[in-house]
N, C-alpha and C positions, 0 to 999 in steps of 0.2 A: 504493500500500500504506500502513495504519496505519505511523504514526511510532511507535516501540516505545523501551520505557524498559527496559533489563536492569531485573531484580528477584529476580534469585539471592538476594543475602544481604539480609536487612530486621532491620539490628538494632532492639532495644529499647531505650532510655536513657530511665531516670528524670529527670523535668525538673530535679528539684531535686538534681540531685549534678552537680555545678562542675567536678568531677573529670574524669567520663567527658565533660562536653560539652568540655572542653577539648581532651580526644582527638581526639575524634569526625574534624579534619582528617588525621589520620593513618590511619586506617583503612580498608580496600580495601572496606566493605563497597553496595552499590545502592543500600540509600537506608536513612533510620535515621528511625524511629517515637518522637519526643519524646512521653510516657508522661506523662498530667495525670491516668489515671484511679487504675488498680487497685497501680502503682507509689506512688501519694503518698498519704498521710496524713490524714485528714482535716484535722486541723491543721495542715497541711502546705502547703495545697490554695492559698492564695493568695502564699504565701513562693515556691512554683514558678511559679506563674504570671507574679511579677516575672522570676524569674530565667531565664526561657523569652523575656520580653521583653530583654533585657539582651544575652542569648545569641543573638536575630536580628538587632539593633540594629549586634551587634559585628561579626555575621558575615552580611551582607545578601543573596550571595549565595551557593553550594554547587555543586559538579561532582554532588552524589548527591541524589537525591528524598528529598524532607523534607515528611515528614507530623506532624502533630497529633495524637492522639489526643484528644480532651476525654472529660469527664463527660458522661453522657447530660442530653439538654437537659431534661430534664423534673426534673431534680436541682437543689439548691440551687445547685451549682455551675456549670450548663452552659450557660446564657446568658451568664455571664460569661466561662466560657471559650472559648467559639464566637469572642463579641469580641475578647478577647486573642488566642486562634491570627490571626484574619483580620488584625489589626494586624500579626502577624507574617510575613506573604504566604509559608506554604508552598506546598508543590505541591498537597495536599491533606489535608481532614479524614476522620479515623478515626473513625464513629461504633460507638460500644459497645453490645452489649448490643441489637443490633437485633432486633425479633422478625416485624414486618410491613411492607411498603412502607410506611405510616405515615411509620415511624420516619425512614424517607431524605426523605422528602418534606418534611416538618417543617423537617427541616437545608437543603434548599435551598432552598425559602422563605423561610425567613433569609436565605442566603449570598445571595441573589438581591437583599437590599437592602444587606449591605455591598459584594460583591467576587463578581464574574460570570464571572472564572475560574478560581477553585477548583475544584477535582475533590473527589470522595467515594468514601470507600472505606469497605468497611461487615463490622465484626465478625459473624460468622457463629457463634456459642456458648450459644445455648439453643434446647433443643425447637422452641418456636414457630419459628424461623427455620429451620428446617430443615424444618418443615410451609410454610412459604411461601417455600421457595426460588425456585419457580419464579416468583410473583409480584414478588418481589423484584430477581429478573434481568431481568426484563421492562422494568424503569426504564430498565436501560442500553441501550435498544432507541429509548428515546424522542428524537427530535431534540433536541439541544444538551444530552443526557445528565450529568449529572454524575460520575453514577457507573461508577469504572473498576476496580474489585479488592475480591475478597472475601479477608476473612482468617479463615481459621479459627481460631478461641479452644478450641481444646483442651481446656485444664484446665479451662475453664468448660463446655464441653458434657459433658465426664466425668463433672464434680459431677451438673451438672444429672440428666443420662441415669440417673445410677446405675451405669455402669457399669466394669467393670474395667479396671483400666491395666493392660497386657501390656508387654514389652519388643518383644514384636511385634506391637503394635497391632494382634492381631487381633478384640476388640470393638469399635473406634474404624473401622475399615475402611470399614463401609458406610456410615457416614456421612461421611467424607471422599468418599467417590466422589459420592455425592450433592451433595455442595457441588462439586467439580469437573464436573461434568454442567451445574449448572447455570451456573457460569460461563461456561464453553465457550457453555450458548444463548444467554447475553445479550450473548455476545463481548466478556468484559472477563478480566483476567485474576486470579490465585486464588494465594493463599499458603498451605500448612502450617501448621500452628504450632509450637512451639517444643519442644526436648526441655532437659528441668530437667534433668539431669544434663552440664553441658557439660565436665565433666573427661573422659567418656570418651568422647573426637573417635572413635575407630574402631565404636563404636554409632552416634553420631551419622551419622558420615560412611555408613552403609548406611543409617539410616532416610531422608537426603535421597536416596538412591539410590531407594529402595521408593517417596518422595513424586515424583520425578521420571518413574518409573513408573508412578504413577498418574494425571500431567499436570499436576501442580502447575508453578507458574510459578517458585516459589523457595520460599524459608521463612526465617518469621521465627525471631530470635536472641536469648537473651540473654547473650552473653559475645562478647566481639571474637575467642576460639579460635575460635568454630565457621563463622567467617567464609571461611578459604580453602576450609572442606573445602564449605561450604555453594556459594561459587560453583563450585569441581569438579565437583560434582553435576548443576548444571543449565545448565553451558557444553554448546552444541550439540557433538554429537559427530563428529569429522573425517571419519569416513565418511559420515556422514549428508548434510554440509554439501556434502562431494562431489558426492554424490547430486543434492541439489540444484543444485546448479551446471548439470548434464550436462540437469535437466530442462527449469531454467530458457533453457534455452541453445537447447536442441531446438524448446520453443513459439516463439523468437524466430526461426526459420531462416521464409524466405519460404514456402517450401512448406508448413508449418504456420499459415501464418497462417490465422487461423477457425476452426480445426478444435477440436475437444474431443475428440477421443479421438488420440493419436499412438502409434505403435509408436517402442520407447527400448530398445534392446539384447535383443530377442528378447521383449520383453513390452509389454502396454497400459496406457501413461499418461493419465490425464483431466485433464480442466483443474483437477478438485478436488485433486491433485498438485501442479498449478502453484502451486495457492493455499498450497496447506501448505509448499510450497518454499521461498517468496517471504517466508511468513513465519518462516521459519527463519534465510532469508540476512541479513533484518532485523534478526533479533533479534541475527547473529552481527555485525552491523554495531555496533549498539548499543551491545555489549559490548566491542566493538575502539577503540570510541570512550572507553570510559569508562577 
């Protein structure tokens, strides 16, 4: 089975506030998105970048997945920042602002001459990418893939779309389902994006209810509140994990060996059970871990 990273809470920190990265070891949250793009300044833009160097320097390694975001490469800023994240050796770069496999392609052609095991994870927030979802998950299909996670940019496909912000996300709907569709075919895994109002945890804590529902993997954050309620949301649930157990248990018994279809308490299980089981026990492993 994939080796699975928990990715319930994915906070946001601004590269250039000294404050929050100093926190950053106290915090229960999966993994935290160092912000070069839509967070800093433009004037800003190189002061963060030292202090993003300074800030992996000090801290070389992390117990949580630690992504980059940069400037899109095609920006004043985004070859310089590609270089600066890869110095940094996270787990992986957040490309912005993606519209077509292009865009992915570009960045690991790069990463391919400084550093060969970087992963890629790719902002999901304008029309075009949401016209080439499927193209785009196709990447992650390719041998020695880089790319492993879409994140939805919300407030960017809002603007973009034109469309209404609801407290129940019911314009924004269909297109998260689509960015989760296509995750799911590339088999990498898919982030929510973020709710601006993080003073009120009990909105918050149902919309990662609603996003959990829909098969998101986790969701991104920006306040360290929204962090226990965000990992609540999308810990495996005890009965489920049960479930699992009882099926994974049943394909391992001898007399089941080979079979794809077994009878498990009065009903038919198929091996694609086993698979969704397996991946559940994983994930709940991962997160016991962390």
């Amino acid at each position: 089975m994939q080796d699975f990273r928990p990715r319930r809470s994915v906070l946001y920190v601004p590269a250039s506030n000294p404050k929050a990265l100093a926190k950053l070891p106290e915090l229960a949250c999966d993994a935290v998105i160092f912000d070069r793009e839509d967070a800093i300044a433009p004037g800003e833009k190189d002061a963060a970048r030292e202090a993003l160097r300074d800030h992996f320097k000090a801290n070389p390694a992390s117990p949580k997945e630690r992504v980059i975001r940069i400037n899109p490469l095609a920006s004043e800023w985004g070859t310089e920042d590609l270089l600066a994240a890869c110095a940094c050796r996270p787990d992986a770069i957040l490309v912005p602002k993606v519209n077509t496999p292009r865009d992915i392609q570009d960045v690991d052609e790069a990463l391919d001459e400084v550093d060969a095991d970087l992963k890629i994870w790719a902002m999901i927030e304008t029309p075009k990418a949401i016209l080439n979802l499927g193209h785009i998950a196709e990447l992650a299909r390719d041998r020695g893939a880089r790319l492993s996670c879409f994140v939805a940019g919300t407030n960017d496909l809002a603007k973009e779309i034109g469309l209404k912000v609801t407290p129940d996300r019911r314009y924004l709907s269909p297109y998260l389902a689509q960015i989760v569709v296509a995750a799911r075919a590339g088999g990498i895994d898919v982030l929510d994006g973020p709710r601006n109002d993080f003073r009120d945890l009990q909105a918050f804590a149902a919309e990662c209810a609603e996003a959990a529902g829909f098969g998101f993997d986790g969701k991104t954050l920006i306040h360290p509140a929204q962090i226990e309620p965000a990992n609540a949301a999308f810990a495996p649930d005890p009965a489920a994990l049960s479930e699992a157990e009882k099926i994974r248990a049943a394909f391992a018994l001898p007399e089941n060996a080979g079979k794809g279809v077994i009878s498990l308490d009065g009903r038919m299980v198929e091996r694609l059970h086993l698979t969704q089981a397996e991946r559940l026990l994983a994930k709940a492993a991962a997160i016991a871990q962390r």
